[in-house]
N, C-alpha and C positions, 0 to 999 in steps of 0.2 A: 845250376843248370835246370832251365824243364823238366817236367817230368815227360813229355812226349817226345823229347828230343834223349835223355836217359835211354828210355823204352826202346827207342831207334841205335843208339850208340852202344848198349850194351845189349844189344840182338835178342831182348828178349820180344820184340816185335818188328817184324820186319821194314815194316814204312813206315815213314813218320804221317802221314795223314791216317793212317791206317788208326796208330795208337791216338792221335788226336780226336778221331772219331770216337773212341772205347772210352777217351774219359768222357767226352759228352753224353755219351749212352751210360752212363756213372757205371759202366764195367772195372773199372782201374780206383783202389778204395787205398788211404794212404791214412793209417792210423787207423784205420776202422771206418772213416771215413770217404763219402765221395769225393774226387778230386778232380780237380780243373786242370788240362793240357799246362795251365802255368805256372802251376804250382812247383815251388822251388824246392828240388830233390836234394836233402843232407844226407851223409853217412849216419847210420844207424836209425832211417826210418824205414817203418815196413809196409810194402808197397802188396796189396793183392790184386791179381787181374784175374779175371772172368772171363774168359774165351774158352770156347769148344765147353768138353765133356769132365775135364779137372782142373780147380783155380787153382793156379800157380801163388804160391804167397812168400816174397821174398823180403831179407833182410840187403840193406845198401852199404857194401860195404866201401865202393871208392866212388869216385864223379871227378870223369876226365872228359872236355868237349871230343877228342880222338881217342879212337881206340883200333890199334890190330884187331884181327881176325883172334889170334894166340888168346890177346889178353882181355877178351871180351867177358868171360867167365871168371875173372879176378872182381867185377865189376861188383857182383850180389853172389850171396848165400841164401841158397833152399834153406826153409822153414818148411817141415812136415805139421 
């Protein structure tokens, strides 16, 4: 799956043009690195995003195209 389309399905960014803007603005880094809107999101890479005041930095633990509201949060695991 995207990873813009990820970012939108697993709510950790609300619109998908929204997150597609953040990786062009290299705000959204996937391994350490910047990542492109296209880049193809697997279980167990760690995705950090850069918005507001504290980067969120997550592990991927499922990639489903649908997702419930419930099971949105099954999707990644916070990394402190």
């Amino acid at each position: 799956m995207r990873l813009d389309k990820y970012l939108k399905v697993s709510r950790l960014i609300k619109r998908r043009t929204v997150a597609n803007e953040a990786c062009d603005a290299g705000r959204v880094l996937v391994g350490g690195k910047a990542a492109r809107a296209s880049y193809e999101v697997k279980p167990g890479d760690i995705i950090e995003i850069n918005l507001g005041q504290r980067p969120l930095k997550i592990r991927v633990c499922k990639v489903s195209e649908h997702a419930l509201k419930e099971e949105a949060a099954e999707f990644y695991s916070v990394i402190n």
